[in-house]
C-alpha positions in Angstrom: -51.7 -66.0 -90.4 -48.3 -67.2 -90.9 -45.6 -65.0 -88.8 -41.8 -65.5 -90.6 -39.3 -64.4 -88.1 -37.9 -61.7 -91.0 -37.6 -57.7 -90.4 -36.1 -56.5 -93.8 -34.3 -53.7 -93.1 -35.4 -50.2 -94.9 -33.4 -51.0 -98.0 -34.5 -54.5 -97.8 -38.0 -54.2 -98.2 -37.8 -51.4 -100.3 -36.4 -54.3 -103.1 -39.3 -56.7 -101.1 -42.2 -53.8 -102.5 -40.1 -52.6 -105.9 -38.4 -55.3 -107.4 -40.2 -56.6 -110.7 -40.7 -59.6 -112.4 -36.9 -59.7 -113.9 -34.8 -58.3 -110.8 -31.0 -57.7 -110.3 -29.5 -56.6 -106.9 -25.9 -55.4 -106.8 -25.1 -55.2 -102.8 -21.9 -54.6 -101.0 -20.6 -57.4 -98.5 -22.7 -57.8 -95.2 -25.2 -56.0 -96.6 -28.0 -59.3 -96.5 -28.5 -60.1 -99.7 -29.0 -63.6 -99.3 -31.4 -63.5 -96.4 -33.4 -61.0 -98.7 -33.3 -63.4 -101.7 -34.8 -66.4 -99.3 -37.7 -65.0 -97.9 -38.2 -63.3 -101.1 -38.9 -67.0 -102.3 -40.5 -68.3 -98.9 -43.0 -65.2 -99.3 -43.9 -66.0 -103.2 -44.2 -69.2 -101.8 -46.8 -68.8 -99.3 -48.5 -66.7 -101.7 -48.6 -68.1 -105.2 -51.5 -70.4 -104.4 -50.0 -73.2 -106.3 -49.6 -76.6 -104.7 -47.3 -77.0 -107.8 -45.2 -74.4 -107.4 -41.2 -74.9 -108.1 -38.6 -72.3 -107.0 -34.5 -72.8 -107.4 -31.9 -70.8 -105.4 -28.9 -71.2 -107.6 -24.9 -70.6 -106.7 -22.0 -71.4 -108.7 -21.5 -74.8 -106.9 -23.8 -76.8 -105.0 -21.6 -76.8 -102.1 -21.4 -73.0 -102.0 -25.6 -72.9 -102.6 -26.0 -74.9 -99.1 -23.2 -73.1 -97.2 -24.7 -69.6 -97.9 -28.2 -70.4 -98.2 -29.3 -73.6 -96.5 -29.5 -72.3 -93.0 -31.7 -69.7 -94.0 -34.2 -71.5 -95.7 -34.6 -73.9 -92.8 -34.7 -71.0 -90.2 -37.2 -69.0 -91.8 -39.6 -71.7 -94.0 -39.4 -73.9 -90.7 -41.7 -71.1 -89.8 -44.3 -72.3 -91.7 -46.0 -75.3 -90.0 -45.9 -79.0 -91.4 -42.8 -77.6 -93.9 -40.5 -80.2 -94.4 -36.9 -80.5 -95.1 -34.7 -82.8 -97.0 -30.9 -82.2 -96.7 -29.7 -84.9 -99.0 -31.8 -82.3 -101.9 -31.4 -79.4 -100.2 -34.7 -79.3 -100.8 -38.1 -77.6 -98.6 -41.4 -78.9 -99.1 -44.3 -76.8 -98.4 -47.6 -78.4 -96.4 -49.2 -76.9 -99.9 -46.7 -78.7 -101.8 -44.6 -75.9 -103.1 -40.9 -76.3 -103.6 -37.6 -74.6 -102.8 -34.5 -76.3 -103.8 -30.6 -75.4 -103.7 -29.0 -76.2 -106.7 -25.2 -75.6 -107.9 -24.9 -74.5 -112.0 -21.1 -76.2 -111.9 -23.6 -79.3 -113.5 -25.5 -76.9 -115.6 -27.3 -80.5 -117.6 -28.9 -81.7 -114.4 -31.2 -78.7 -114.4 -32.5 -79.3 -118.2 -36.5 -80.3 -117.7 -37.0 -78.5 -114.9 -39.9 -75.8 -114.9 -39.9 -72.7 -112.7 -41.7 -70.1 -111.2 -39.2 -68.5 -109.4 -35.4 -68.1 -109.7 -32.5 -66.9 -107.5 -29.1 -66.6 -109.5 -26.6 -66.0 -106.3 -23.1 -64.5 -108.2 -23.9 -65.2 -111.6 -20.4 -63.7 -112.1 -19.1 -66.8 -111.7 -21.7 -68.5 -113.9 -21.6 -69.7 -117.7 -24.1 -67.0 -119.6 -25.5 -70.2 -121.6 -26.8 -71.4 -117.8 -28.9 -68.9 -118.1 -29.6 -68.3 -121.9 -30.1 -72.0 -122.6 -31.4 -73.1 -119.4 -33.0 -71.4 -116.5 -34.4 -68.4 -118.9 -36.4 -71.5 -121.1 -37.8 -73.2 -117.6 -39.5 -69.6 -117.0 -41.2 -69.5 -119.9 -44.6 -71.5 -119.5 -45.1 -70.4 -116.0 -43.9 -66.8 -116.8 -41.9 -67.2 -113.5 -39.6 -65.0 -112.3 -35.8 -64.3 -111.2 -33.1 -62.7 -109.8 -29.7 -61.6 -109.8 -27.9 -60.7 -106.7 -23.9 -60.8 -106.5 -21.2 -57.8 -106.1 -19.2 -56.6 -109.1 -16.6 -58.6 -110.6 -15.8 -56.7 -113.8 -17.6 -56.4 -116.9 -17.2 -59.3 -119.1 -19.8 -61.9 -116.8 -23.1 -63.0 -116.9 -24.1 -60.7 -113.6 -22.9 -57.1 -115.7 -24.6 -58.2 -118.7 -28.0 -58.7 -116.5 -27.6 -55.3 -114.7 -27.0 -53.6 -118.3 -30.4 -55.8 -119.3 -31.8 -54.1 -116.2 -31.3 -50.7 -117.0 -33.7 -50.1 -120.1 -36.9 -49.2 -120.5 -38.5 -52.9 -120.3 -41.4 -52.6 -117.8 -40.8 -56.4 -116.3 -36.8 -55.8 -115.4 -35.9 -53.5 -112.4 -32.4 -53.2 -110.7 -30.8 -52.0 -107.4 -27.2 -51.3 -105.9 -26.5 -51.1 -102.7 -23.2 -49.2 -101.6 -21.8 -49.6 -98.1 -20.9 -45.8 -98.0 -24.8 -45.0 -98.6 -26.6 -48.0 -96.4 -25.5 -47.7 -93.0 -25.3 -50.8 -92.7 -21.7 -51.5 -91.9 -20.4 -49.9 -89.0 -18.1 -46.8 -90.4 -14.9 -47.9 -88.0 -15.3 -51.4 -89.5 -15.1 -50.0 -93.3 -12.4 -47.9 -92.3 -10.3 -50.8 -91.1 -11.4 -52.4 -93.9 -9.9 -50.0 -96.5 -6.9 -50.2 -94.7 -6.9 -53.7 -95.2 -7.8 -53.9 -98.6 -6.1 -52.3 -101.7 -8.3 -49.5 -102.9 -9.9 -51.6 -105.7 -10.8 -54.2 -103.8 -12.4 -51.9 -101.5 -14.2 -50.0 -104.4 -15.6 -53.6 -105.9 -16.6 -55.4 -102.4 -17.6 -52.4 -100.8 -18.7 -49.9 -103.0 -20.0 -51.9 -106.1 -17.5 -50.9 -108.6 -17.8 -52.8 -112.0 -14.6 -51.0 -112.8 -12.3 -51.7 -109.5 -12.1 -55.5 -110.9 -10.6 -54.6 -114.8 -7.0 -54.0 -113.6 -5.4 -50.9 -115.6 -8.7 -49.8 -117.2 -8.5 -46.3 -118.4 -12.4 -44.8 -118.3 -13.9 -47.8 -116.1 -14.4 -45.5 -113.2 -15.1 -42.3 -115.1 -18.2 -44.5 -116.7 -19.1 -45.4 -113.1 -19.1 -42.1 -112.5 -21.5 -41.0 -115.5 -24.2 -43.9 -114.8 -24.3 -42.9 -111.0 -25.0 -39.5 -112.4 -27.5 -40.3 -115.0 -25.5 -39.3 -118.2 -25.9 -43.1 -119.5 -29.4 -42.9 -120.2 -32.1 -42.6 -123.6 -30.7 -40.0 -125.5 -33.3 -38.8 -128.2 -31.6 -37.8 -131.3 -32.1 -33.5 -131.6 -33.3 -32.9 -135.1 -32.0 -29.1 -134.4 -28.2 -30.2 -134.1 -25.7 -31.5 -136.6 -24.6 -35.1 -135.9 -20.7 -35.4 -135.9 -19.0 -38.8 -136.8 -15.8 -39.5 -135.1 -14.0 -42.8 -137.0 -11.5 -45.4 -136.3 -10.3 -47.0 -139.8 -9.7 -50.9 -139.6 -7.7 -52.1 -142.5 -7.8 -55.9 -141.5 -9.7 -55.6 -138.4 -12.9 -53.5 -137.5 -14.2 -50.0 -138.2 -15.8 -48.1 -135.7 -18.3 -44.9 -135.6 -19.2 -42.3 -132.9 -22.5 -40.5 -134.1 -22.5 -37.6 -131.5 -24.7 -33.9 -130.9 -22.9 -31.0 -129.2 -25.7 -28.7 -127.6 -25.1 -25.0 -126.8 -23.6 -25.9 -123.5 -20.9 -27.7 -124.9 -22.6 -30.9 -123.7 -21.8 -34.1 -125.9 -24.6 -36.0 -126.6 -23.5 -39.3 -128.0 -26.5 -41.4 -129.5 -25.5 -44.0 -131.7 -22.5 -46.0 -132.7 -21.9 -48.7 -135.3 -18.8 -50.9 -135.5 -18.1 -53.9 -138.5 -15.0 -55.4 -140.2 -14.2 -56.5 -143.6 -16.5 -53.9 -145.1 -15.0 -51.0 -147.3 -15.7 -47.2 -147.4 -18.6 -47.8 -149.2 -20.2 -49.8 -146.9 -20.0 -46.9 -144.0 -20.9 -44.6 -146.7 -24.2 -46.5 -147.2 -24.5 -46.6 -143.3 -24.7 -42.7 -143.0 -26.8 -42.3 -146.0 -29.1 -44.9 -144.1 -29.3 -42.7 -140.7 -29.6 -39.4 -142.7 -32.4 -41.3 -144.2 -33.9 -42.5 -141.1 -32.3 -41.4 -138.1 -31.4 -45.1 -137.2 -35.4 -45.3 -136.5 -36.1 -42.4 -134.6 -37.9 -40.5 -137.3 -35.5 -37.7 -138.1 -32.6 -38.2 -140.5 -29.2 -37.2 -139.2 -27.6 -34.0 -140.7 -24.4 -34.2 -140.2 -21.4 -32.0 -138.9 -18.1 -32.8 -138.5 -16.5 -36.5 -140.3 -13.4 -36.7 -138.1 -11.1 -39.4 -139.2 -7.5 -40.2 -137.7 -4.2 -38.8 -139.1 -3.1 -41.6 -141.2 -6.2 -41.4 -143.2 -3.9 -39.3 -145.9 -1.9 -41.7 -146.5 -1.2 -42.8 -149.3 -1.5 -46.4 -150.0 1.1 -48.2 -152.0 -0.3 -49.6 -155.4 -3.6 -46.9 -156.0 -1.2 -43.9 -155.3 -4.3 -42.3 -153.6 -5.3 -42.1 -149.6 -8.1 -43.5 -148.1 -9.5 -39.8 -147.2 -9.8 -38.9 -151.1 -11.4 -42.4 -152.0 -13.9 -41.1 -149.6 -14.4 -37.3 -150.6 -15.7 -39.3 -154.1 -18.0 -40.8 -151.5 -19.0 -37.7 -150.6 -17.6 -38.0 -147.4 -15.5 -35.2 -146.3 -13.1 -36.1 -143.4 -11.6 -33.6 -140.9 -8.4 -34.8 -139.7 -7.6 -35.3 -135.7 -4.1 -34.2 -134.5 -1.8 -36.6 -134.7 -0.8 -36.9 -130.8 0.6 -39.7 -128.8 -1.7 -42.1 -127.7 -1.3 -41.5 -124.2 -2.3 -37.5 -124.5 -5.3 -38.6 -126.4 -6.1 -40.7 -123.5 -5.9 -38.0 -121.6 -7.7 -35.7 -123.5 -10.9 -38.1 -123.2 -10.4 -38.4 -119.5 -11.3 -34.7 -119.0 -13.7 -35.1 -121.5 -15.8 -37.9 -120.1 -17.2 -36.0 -117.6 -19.4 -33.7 -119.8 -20.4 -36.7 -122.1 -24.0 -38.4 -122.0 -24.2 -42.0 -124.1 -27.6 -43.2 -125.4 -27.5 -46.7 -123.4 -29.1 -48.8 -125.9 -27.4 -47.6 -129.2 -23.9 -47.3 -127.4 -23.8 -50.5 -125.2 -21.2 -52.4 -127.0 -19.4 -49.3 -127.0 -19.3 -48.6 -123.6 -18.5 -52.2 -122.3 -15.3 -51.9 -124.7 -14.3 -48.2 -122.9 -14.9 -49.8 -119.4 -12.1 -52.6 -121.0 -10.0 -50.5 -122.2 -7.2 -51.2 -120.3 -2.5 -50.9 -120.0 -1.0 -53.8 -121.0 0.0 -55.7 -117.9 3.6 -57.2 -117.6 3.4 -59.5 -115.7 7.3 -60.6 -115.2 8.0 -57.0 -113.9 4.4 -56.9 -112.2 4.0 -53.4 -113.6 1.9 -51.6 -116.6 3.0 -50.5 -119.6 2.5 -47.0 -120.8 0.6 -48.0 -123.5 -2.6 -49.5 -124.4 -3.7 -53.2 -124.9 -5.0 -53.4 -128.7 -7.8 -56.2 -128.3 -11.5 -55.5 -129.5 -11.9 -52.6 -127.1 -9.3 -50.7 -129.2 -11.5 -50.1 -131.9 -14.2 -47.8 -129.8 -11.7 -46.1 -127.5 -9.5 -44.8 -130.8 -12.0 -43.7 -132.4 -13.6 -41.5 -129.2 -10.1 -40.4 -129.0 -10.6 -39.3 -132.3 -13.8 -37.8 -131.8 -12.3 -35.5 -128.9 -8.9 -34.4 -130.1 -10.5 -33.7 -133.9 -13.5 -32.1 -132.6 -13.6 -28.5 -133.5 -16.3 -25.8 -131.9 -17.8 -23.8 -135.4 -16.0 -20.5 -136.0 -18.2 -17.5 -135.2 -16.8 -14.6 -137.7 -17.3 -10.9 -136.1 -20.4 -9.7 -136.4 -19.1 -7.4 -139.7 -17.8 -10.5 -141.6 -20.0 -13.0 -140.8 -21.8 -14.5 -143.7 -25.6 -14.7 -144.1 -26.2 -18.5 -143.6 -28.4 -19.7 -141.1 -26.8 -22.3 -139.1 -28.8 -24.9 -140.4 -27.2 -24.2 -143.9 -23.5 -24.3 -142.4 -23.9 -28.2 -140.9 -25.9 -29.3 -143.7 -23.3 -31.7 -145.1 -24.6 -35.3 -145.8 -22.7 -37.5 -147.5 
């Protein structure tokens, strides 16, 4: 019987008994995440049964992997008797012959050939996605080994985000966890207090609290989607075969087209489940793509019937040379556009900001969606150090117009009085496919 000097705390070994083969820990500073992730591998270790067992803790740099890890490993594999330890690797040696080695990814080529069976990626943030993709992922693959992904938040656009959002589907092999400093205990609550005084509120939110959205710097609907995932409204949204399914539109020209597909129920909650976006493609081409869903329900066995086609003020234009607008080369589609409110962009902002809160997003569908309204963001000046009033247009534009489309051009049905109201079921009123 071998006795490690470890006691995981409650939260620790609740990851120890939960976590699955495909693991990613979000944890607030001080909270032991490191300490966890060892003896996670010293445990595996001892238990594999493999005398050729191979295990990499990985950081950004190899300095950074032996100044947060190195220590550990020898306090609590020294443990083990006849375990052996060889600085110059930064490597442990089992008496069985199984392997732990601290590795930096800053020389991502000098870990080609290796083969794993378990993984540690500490702040894959700061990591190269093709370390992972093209690299570590493949050494799993014989072995079926394992790995995981600890760090806090730094924004969206990293390797660590794009794991947790892995982490939150349905696949049986990938579990996740976030630890936030105001919910462990784990932090004395003077010492957090001093440190929000210390800190600006963002950095609090991001080291402290986990906050994907306290690192993207002027982002409009970051925290609001925070906000929705810690209350479960980013979730698998089944598509309601008893509800019309409303398209909201933003119409690219020269650059991309995007489409909301969303259900209101009798609540008034919006159900978004499915979105599309492409560029260089004309109206047919999105004609073709709601005739497709109406057809199939974009796989989920019910065709959409459709509501409301809400397209942005401009779409009556019309356009120098065919004399016509956009809106009636798309009634002979058979699409017939409502037209949102032209508004200032910054009330349409608004307008989605008190809307967000009673708006649940299919995860899978919506994904690329989403990560473009958590990067939504103000245009940042930098030689006045201040932000604009206005948007930045980049390639989150496209989704965030066209939700603020969906919510200032979205209109309830009228429900004539009782003595005018015409017999038609309400099945008959939203059955408008294009």
């Amino acid at each position: 019987m071998i006795a490690i000097p470890y006691a995981p705390r409650p939260l620790q070994l609740r990851f120890h008994e939960e976590r699955t083969r495909f693991c990613v820990m979000i944890c607030h500073r001080r909270f032991g995440k490191t300490v966890a992730a060892v003896n996670d591998l010293i445990r595996q270790a001892i238990r594999s049964g493999r005398p050729d067992w191979r295990a990499v803790y990985a950081a950004p740099y190899h300095g950074q992997a032996k100044a947060v890890a190195w220590d550990y490993l020898r306090r609590y594999a020294g443990a083990v008797p006849g375990t052996r330890f060889t600085e110059s690797e930064l490597r442990c040696d089992f008496p069985d012959g199984q392997r732990i080695r601290l590795l930096g990814t800053d020389n991502a080529h000098s870990l080609r050939g290796l083969y794993l069976d378990d993984l540690v990626l500490d702040e894959p943030a700061d990591m190269a996605p093709e370390v992972w993709t093209k690299i570590l992922r493949p050494a799993l693959a014989d072995r079926r080994g394992r790995a995981l992904f600890i760090g806090t938040p730094a924004g969206t656009e990293n390797l660590l985000f794009a794991m947790w959002e892995r982490a939150g589907g349905t696949d049986a092999e990938w579990s996740r966890f976030r630890f936030r400093a105001s919910e462990t205990g784990y932090v004395a609550p003077d010492e957090l207090a001093a440190a929000a005084r210390d800190m600006s509120p963002e950095e609090y939110a991001q080291e402290f609290e986990c906050s994907f959205a306290a690192a993207i710097r002027g982002a409009y609907y970051a925290a609001l989607l925070d906000q929705a995932e810690a209350e479960g409204r980013i979730t698998e949204l089944a598509h309601d075969p008893a509800l019309p399914v409303h398209t909201a539109w933003d119409l690219g020209m020269d650059d991309a087209t995007a489409i909301w597909f969303f259900q209101v129920d009798g609540s008034g909650r919006w159900r978004v489940i499915d979105y599309y976006e492409n560029s260089g493609e004309g109206l047919t081409h999105y004609a073709g793509v709601l005739q497709h869903r109406a057809a199939s329900g974009a796989g989920g066995g019910h065709g959409y019937i459709y509501g409301q086609h809400i397209a942005p003020h401009d779409i009556a234009v019309r356009e120098l040379g065919t004399g016509t607008s956009r809106r009636e080369a798309a009634a002979k589609l058979g699409l017939r556009f409502c037209v949102a409110p032209r508004l200032r962009v910054a009330e349409g902002i608004d307008a989605v900001r008190r809307r967000l809160p009673r708006i649940w997003f299919d995860r899978k569908k919506c994904a690329a969606a989403l990560r473009a309204l958590r990067n939504y963001r103000k245009v940042w000046r930098s030689r006045e150090n201040v932000f604009a009033e206005r948007p930045l247009h980049d390639w989150t534009s496209h989704a965030a117009d066209a939700l603020r489309h969906a919510v200032t051009g979205y209109r309830e049905p009228y429900s004539a009085p009782a003595a005018h109201r015409k017999a038609r079921t309400a099945y008959d009123i939203w059955r408008r496919q294009p």
